[in-house]
C-alpha positions as CSV (number, residue, x, y, z in Angstrom):
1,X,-5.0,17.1,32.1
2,X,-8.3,14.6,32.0
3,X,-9.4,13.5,28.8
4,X,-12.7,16.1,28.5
5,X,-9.5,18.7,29.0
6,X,-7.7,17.4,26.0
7,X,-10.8,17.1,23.6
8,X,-11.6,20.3,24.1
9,X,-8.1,21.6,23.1
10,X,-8.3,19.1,20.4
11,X,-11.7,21.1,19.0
12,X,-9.9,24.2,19.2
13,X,-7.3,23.3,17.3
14,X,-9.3,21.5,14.9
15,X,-11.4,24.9,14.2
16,X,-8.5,26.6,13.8
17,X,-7.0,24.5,10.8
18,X,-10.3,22.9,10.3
19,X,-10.0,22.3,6.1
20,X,-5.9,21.7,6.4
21,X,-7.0,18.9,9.0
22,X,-9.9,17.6,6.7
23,X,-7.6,17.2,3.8
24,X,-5.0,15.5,5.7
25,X,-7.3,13.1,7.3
26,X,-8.5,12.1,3.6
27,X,-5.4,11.5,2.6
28,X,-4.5,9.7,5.4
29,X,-7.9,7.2,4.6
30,X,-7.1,7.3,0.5
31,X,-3.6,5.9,1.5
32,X,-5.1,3.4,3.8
33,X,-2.9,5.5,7.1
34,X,-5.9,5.7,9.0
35,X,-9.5,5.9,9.3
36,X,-9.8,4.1,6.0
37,X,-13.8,3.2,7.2
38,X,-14.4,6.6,5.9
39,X,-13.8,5.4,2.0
40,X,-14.4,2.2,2.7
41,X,-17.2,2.6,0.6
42,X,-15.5,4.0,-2.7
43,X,-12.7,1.7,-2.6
44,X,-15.0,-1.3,-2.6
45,X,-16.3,-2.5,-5.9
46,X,-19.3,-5.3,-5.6
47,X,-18.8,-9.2,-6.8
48,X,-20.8,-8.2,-9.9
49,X,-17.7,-5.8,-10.9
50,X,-16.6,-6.3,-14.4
51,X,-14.6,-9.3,-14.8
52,X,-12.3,-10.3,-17.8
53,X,-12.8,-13.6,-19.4
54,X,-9.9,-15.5,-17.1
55,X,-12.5,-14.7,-14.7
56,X,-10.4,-11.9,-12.2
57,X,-11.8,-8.4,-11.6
58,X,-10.3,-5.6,-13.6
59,X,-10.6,-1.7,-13.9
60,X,-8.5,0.9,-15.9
61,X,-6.7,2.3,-13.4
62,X,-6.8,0.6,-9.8
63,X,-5.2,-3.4,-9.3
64,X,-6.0,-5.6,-6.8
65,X,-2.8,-5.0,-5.4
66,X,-2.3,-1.7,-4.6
67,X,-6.4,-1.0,-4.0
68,X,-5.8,-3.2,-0.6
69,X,-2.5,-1.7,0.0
70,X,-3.5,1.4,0.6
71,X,-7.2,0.6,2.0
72,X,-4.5,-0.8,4.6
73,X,-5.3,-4.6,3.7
74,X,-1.4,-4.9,3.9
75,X,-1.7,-9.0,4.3
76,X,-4.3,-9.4,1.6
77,X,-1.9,-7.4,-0.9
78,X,0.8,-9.4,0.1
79,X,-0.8,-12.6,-0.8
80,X,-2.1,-11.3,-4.2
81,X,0.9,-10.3,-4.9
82,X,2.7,-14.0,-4.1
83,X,-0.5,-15.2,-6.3
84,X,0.5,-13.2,-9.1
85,X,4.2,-14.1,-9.1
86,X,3.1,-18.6,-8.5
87,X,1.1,-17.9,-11.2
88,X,3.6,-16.4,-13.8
89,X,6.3,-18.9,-12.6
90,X,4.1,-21.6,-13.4
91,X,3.1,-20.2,-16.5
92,X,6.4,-18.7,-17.8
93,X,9.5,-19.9,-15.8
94,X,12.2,-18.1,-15.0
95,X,11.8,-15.0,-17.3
96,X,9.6,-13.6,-15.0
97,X,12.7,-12.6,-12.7
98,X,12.7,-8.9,-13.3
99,X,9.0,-8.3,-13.5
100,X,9.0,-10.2,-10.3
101,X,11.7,-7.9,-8.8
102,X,10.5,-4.8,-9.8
103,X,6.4,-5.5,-8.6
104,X,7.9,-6.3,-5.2
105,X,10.3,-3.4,-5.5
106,X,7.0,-0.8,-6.4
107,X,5.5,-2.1,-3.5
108,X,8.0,-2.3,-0.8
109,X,8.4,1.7,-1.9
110,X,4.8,2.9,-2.3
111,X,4.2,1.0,1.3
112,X,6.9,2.7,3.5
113,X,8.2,5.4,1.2
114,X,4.6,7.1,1.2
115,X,2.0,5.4,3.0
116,X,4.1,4.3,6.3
117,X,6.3,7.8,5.9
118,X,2.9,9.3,5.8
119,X,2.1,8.8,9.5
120,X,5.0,10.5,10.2
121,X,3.8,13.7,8.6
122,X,0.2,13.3,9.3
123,X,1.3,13.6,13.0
124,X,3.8,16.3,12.1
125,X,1.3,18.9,10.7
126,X,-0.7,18.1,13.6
127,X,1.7,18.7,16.2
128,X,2.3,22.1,14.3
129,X,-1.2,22.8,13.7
130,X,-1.9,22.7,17.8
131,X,0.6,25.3,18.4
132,X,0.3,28.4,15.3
133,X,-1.6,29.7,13.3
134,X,-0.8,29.0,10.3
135,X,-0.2,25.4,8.4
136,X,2.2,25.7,5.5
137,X,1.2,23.5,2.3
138,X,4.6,22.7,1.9
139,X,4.9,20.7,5.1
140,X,3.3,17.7,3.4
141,X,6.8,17.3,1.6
142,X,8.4,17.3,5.5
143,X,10.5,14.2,4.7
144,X,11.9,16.0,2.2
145,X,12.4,19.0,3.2
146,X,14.2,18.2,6.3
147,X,16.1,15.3,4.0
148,X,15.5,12.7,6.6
149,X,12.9,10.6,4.4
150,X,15.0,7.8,4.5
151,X,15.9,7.6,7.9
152,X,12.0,7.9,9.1
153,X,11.2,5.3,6.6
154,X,13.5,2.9,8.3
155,X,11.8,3.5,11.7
156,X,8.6,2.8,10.6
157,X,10.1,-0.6,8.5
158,X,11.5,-1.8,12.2
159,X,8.0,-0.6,14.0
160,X,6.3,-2.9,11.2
161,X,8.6,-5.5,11.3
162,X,8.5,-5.6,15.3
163,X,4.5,-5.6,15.2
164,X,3.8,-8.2,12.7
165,X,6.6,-10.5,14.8
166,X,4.1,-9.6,18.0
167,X,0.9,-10.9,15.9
168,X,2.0,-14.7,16.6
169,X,1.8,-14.1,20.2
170,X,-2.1,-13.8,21.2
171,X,-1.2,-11.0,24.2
172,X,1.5,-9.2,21.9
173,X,-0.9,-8.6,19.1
174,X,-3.3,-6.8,21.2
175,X,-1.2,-4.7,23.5
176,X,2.1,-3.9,21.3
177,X,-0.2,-1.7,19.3
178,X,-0.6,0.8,21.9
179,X,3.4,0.1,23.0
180,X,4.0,1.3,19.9
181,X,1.5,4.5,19.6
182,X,4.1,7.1,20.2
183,X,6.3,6.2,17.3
184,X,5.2,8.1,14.3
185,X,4.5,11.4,16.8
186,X,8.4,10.9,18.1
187,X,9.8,10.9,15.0
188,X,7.5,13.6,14.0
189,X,9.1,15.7,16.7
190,X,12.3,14.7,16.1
191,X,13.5,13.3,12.6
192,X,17.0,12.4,13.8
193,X,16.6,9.6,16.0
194,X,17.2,6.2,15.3
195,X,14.4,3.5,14.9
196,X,15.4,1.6,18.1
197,X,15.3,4.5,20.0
198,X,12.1,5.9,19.1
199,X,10.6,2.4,19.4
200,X,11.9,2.2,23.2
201,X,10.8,5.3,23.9
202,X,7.2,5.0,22.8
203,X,7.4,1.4,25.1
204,X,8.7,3.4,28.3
205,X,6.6,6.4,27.6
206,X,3.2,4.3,27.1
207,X,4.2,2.1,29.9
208,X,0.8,2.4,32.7
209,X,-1.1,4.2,29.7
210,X,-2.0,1.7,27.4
211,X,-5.1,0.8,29.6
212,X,-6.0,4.8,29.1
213,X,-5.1,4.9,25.7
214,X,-7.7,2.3,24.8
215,X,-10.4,3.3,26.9
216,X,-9.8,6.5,24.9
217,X,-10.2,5.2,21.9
218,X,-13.6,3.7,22.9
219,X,-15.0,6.8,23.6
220,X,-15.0,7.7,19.6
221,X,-17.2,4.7,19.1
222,X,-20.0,6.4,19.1
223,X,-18.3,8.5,15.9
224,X,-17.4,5.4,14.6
225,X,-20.5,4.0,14.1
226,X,-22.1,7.1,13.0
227,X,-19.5,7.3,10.3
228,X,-20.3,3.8,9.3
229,X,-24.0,4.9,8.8
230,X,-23.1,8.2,6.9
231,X,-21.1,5.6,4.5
232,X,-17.9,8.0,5.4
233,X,-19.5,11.6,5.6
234,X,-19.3,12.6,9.1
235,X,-15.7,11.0,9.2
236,X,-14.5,13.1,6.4
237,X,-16.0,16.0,7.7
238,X,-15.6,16.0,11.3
239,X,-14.5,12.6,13.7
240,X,-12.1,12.1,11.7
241,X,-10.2,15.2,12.1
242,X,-11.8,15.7,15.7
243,X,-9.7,11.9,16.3
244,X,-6.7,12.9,14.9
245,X,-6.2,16.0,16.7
246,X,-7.0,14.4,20.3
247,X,-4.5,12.0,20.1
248,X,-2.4,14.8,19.1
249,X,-3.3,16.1,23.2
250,X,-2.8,12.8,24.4
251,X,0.8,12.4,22.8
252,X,2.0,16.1,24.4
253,X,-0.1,14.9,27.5
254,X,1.9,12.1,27.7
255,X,5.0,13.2,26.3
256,X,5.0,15.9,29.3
257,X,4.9,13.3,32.3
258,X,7.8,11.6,30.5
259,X,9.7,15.3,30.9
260,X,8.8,15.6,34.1
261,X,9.7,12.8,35.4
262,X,13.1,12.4,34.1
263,X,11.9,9.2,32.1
264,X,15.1,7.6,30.2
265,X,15.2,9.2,26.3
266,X,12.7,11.6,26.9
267,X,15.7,14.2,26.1
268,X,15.5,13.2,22.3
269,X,11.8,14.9,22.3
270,X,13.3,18.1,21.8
271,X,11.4,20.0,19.4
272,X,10.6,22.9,22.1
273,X,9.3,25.8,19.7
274,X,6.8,22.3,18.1
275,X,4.8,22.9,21.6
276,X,5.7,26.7,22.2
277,X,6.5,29.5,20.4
278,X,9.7,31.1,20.4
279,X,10.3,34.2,21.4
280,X,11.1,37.5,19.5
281,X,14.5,37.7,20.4
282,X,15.0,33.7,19.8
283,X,13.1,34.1,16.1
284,X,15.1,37.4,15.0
285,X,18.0,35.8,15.8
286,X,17.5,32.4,13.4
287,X,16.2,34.4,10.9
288,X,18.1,38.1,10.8
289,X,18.9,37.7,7.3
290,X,14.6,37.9,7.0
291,X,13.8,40.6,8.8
292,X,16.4,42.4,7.3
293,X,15.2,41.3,3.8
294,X,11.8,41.8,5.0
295,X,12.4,45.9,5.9
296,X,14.0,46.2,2.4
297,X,11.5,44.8,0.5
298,X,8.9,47.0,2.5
299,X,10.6,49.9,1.8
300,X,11.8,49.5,-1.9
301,X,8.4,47.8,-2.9
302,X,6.6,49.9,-5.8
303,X,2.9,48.8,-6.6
304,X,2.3,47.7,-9.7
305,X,-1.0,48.0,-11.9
306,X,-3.3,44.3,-12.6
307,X,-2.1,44.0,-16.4
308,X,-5.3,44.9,-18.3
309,X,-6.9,43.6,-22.2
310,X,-6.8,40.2,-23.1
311,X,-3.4,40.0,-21.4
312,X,-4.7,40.6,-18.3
313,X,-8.1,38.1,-18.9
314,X,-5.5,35.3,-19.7
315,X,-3.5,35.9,-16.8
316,X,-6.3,37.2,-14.3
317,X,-9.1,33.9,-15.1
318,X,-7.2,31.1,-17.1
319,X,-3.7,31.3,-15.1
320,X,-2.2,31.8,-18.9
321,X,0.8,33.9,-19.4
322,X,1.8,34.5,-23.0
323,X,5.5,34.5,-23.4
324,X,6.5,38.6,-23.7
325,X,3.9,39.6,-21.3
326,X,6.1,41.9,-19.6
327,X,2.9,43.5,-17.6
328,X,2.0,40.0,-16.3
329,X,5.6,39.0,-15.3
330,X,5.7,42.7,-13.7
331,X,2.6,41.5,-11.5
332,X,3.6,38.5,-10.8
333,X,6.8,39.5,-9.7
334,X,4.9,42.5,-7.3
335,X,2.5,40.2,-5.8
336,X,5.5,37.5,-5.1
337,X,7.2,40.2,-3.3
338,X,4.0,40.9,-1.1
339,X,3.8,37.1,-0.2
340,X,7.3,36.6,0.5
341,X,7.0,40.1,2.8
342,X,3.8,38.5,4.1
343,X,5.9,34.7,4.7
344,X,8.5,36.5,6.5
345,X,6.6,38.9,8.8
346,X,4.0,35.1,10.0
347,X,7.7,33.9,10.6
348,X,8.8,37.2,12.7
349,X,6.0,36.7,14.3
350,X,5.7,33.7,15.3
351,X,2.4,32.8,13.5
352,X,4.5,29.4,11.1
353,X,6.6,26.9,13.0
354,X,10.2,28.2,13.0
355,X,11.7,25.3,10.6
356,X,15.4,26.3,11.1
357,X,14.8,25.7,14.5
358,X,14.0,22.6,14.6
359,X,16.4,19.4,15.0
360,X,16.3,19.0,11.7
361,X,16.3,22.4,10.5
362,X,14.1,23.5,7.5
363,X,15.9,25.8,4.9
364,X,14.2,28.7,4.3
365,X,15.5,31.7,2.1
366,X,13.9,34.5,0.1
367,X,14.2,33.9,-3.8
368,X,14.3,36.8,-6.2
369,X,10.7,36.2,-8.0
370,X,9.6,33.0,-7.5
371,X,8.8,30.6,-4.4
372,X,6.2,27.2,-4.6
373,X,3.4,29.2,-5.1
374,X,-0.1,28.7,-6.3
375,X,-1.1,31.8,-7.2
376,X,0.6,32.3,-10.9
377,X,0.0,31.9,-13.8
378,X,2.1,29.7,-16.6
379,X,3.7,30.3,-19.8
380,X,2.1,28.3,-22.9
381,X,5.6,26.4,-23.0
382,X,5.5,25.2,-19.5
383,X,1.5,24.3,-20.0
384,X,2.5,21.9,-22.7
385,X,6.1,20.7,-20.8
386,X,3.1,19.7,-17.8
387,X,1.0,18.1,-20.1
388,X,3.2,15.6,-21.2
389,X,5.1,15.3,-17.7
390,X,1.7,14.6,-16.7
391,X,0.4,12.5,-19.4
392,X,4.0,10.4,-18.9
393,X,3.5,10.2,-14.8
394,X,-0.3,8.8,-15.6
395,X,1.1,5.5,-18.0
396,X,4.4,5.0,-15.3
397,X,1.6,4.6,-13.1
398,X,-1.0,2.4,-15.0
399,X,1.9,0.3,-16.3
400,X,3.3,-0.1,-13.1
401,X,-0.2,-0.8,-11.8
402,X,-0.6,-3.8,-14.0
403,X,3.0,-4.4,-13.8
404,X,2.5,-5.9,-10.1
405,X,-1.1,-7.2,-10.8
406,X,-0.2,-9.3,-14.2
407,X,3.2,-9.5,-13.7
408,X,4.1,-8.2,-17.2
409,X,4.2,-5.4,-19.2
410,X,0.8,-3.7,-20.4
411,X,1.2,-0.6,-22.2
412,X,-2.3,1.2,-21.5
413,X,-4.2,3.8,-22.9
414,X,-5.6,4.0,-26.7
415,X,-2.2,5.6,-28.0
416,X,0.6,3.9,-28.2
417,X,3.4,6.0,-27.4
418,X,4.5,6.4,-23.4
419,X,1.5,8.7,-22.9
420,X,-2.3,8.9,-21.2
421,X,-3.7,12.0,-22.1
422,X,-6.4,11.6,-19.9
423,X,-4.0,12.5,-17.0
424,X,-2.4,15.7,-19.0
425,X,-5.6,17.0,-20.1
426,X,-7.1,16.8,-16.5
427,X,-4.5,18.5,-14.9
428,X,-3.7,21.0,-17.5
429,X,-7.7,22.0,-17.4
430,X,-7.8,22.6,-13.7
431,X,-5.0,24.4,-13.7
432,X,-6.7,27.4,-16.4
433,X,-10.2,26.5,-16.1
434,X,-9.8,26.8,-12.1
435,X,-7.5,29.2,-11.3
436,X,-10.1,31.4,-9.6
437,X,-10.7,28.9,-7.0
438,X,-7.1,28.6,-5.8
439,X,-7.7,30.6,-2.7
440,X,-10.5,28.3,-1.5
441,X,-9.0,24.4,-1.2
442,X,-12.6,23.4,-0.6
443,X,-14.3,24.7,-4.1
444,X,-11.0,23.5,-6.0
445,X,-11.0,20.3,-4.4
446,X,-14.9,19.8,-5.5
447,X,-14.7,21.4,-9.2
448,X,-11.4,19.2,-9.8
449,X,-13.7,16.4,-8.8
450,X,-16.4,17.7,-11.3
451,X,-14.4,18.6,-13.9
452,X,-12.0,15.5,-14.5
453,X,-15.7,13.4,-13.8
454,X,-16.9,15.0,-16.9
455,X,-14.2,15.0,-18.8
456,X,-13.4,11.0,-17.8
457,X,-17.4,10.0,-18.3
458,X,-16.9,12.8,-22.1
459,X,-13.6,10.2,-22.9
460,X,-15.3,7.0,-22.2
461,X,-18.2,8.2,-24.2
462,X,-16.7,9.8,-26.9
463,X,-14.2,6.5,-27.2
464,X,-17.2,3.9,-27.4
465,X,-18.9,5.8,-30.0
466,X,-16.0,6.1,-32.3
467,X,-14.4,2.5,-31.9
468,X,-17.5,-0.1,-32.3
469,X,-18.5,0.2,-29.0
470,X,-15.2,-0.6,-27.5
471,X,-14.1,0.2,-23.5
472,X,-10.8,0.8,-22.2
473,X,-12.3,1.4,-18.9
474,X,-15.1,0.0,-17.3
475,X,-16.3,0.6,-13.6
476,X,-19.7,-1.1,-13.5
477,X,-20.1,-2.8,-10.1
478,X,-18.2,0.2,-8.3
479,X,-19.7,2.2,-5.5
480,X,-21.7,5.0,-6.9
481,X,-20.3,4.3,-10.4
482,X,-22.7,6.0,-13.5
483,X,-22.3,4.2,-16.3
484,X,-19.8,2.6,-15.7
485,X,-17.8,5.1,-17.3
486,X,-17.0,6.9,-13.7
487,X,-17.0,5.9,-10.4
488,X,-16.9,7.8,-6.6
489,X,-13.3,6.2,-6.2
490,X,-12.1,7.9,-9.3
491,X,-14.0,11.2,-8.3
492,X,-11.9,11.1,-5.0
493,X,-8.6,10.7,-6.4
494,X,-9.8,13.6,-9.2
495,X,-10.2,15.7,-6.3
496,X,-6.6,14.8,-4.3
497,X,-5.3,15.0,-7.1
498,X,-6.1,18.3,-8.2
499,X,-5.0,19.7,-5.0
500,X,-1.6,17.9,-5.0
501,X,-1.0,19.9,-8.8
502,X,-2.8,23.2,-8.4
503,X,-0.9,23.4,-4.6
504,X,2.3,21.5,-5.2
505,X,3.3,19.9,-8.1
506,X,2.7,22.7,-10.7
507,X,4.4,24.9,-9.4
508,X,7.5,23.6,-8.3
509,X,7.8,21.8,-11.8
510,X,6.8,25.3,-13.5
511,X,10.4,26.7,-11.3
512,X,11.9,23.8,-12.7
513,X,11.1,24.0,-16.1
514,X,11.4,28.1,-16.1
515,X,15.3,27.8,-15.4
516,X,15.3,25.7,-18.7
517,X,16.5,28.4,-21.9
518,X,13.0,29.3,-23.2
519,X,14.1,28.3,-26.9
520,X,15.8,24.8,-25.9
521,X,12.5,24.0,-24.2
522,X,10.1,25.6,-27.0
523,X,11.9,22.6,-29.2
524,X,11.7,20.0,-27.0
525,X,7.9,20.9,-26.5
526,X,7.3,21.3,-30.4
527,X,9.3,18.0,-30.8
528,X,7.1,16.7,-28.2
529,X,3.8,18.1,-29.9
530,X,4.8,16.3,-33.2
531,X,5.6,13.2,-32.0
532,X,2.1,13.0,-29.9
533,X,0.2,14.3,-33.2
534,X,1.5,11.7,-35.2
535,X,0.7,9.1,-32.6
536,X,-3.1,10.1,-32.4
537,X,-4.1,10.3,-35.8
538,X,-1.8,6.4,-36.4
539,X,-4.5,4.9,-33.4
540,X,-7.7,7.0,-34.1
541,X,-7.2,4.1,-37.3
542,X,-5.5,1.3,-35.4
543,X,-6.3,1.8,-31.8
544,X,-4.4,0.2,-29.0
545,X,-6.1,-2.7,-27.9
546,X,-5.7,-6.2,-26.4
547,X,-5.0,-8.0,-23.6
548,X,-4.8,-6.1,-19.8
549,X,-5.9,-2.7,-21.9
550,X,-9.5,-3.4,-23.5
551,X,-10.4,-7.2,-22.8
552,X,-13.4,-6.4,-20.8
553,X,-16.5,-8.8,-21.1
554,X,-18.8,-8.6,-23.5
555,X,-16.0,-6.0,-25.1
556,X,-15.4,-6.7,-29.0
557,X,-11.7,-7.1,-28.2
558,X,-12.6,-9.5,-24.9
559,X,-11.8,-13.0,-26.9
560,X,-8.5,-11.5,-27.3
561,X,-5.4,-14.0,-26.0
């Protein structure tokens, strides 16, 4: 097939899955993948950022570090990183060991354990996306759910390793690139090979197409430059996806001649039902146990009535489920057993990717009530259990931000306990304030962005004005900041973010939390709910302040050793 044959399969495809493909492109740019021109933009803060007194830009939630890590300035973050640790073993000697140890530890595993294993299922939900109809959610946790992360994290450490070794030869650095292009599609396909193998395959598969595979990649420069101009529009919205999904062509293109003509490995690519579907004999055969489930269901399945009164408005608009509901749980229950009969009928019929098929096979069983669905609502117990989860996720993260940056320990936020409640609030709000909007990704991606915008800009204003005009966060200098108080980069992580809880996150931790004994986990959250109380009204009179938390110029506390 010439390349105008492929694009035009690509474009079919792409309209197909078009808003699936959209969010895993932006992902794919937010984690510095690919395409990271099309946020170049919001990543980037401008020379006049705000600068602490020692003189080195700061912000409340984003390091030097980890900003070019995952913009895909891999080299730059290494050698901020070795800065950082010179500096503290200048400074402090040898009891900067651990802190040492563990900065290089959270970025060997944010690097290959999510951005580099990325790639892999980037090209996986592509691959799958070409061929049926429908794109499961839950195939962003592919690593995990075929329990081969680790081994396609160590083929993409080797394929690094092999291509920074190729950058000191002048001719290596610019052709091993596109020797290399098939990795992250062949372990997409096929999860169990080893690295060695799927990095001499892609050599012997690309071999007399590395020449075609660049002059392919020149013909999106004329999207390239037009996403430069649209500072990163018409790359989120369209060449980037419209990319993604040709290359996707060229690999099965390519992949194809290497069947046909017998070329050495080609018999690990053997993912047959990831390029065709399977027939109905095949698919009733791997999945008996569901079709038989699926008649049952069918024919045992009594409707039940939307629970009506205030009840019914918590449950229907806010996603809130009081505790004895029984008409809710009723619902619930009835409208999980229409999408599990719905789930298994797409599989029957051939409209989702057969995972047990596959060569590493997918579990997939009916549960009694519950799967990871979005569409539920959540007990006032598990609402608080999230809260905190979330509010402890958010300071692991800041901490371990300005763990690698500083190279010590910087307990942020204006509390003091292990708790931001910035990050529990926000997700907590989108969850009831949204829950309309969880059939349309698009409008809950952009109200998640509005709504944690306001309420970050409401917190940074509301904080100043109580505490003497003090900051804890300060983005002026950012792209598109207001106020310094927010900033487009924030906004775009708001958004992510509030997909990856209202999609994934919630739910599974709201199965988790539900096989918990409703009255051991009403303590544990009352316990919780104390402790927090206590802890805001100690700092709403001594706030948390100091050094790597509010020691931003011109800030009363920015004198501060």
């Amino acid at each position: 097939m010439d390349r105008k044959g492929m694009k035009a399969n690509a474009r079919k495809a792409y309209k197909r899955h078009y808003w699936m493909i959209v969010v895993i492109c932006l992902f794919a740019s937010v984690f510095g993948v690919a395409y990271s021109s099309s946020t170049w933009s919001v990543n980037a803060s401008s020379p006049s950022a705000t600068v602490q007194e020692d003189g080195t830009a700061q912000s409340d939630n984003v390091s030097k570090v980890l900003e070019n890590l995952l913009v895909g300035d891999e080299s730059q973050a290494r050698r901020q990183v070795e800065h950082n640790q010179e500096q503290i073993v200048h400074n402090d000697g040898v009891a900067v060991a651990v802190p040492i140890v563990v900065s290089l530890a959270v970025y060997l595993f944010v690097w290959l354990f999510v951005q580099q294993t990325y790639r892999v299922v980037m090209m996986r939900m592509l691959l799958e996306g070409r061929t049926y109809d429908k794109l499961p959610v839950s195939r962003f946790l592919y690593p995990i759910t075929t329990r081969k992360w680790l081994s396609m994290a160590k083929v993409m450490l080797l394929e690094n390793v092999f291509l920074f070794l190729w950058t000191f030869t002048i001719i290596g650095a610019f052709i091993k690139p596109y020797s290399y292009r098939m990795v992250p599609y062949i372990v997409a396909e096929n999860p169990n090979i080893g690295a060695r193998e799927a990095i001499s395959l892609s050599r012997r598969m690309m071999k007399g197409h590395k020449w075609e595979c660049f002059v392919a990649d020149l013909s999106f420069l004329g999207w390239w430059l037009l996403n430069l101009f649209t500072l990163g529009l018409s790359g989120i919205f369209y060449s980037n996806g419209y990319n993604a999904a040709f290359f996707v062509e060229y690999y099965v293109h390519v992949r194809g001649l290497s069947k046909d003509s017998g070329l050495e490995g080609s018999e690990l690519l053997s993912d047959e039902y990831l390029h065709s579907k399977a027939s109905a004999e095949t698919l009733h055969a791997a999945y008996g146990d569901v079709a038989e489930t699926v008649e049952q269901l069918s024919s045992n399945l009594v409707p039940v009535d939307k629970p009506n009164g205030f009840v019914g408005f918590l449950s229907e608009w806010l996603g809130v489920r009081i505790l004895h509901a029984r008409s809710v749980t009723k619902y619930e229950e009835y409208r999980e057993q229409l999408h599990q009969i719905d789930t298994g009928r797409e599989i029957l019929d051939g409209a989702i990717y057969p995972g047990r098929l596959a060569p590493a096979p997918m579990a997939f069983r009916f549960r009694e009530s519950r799967t990871v669905s979005s569409d539920r609502s959540y007990s006032l117990v598990n609402l608080v259990m999230m809260f905190f989860i979330f509010c402890f996720v958010g300071w692991v993260w800041e901490v371990s931000l300005a763990f690698i940056s500083e190279g010590t320990f910087v307990n942020r936020g204006t509390l003091h306990g292990p708790w931001l409640p910035i990050y529990g609030t926000g997700g907590v709000i989108i969850l009831i304030l949204l829950k309309k909007l969880r059939k349309k990704p698009l409008f809950e991606f952009l109200a998640a962005m509005v709504l944690c915008g306001g309420l970050e800009y409401f917190s940074s204003w509301y904080l100043e004005k109580t505490h003497g005009g003090q900051r804890w966060w300060d983005y002026t200098g950012y792209f598109l900041n207001l106020n310094g108080r927010i900033c487009a980069e924030g906004l775009l992580t708001f958004g992510l973010g509030g997909l990856a809880i209202v999609y994934l996150l919630a739910p599974a931790l709201d199965n988790l939390l539900s096989r918990i004994d409703t009255r051991k986990l009403t303590v544990v959250a009352v316990v919780l709910l104390a402790f927090y109380c206590v802890d805001q009204a100690y700092s709403a009179q001594h706030p948390n302040i100091g050094a790597g938390i509010t020691d931003y110029k011109g800030s009363a506390t920015s004198q501060v050793p």
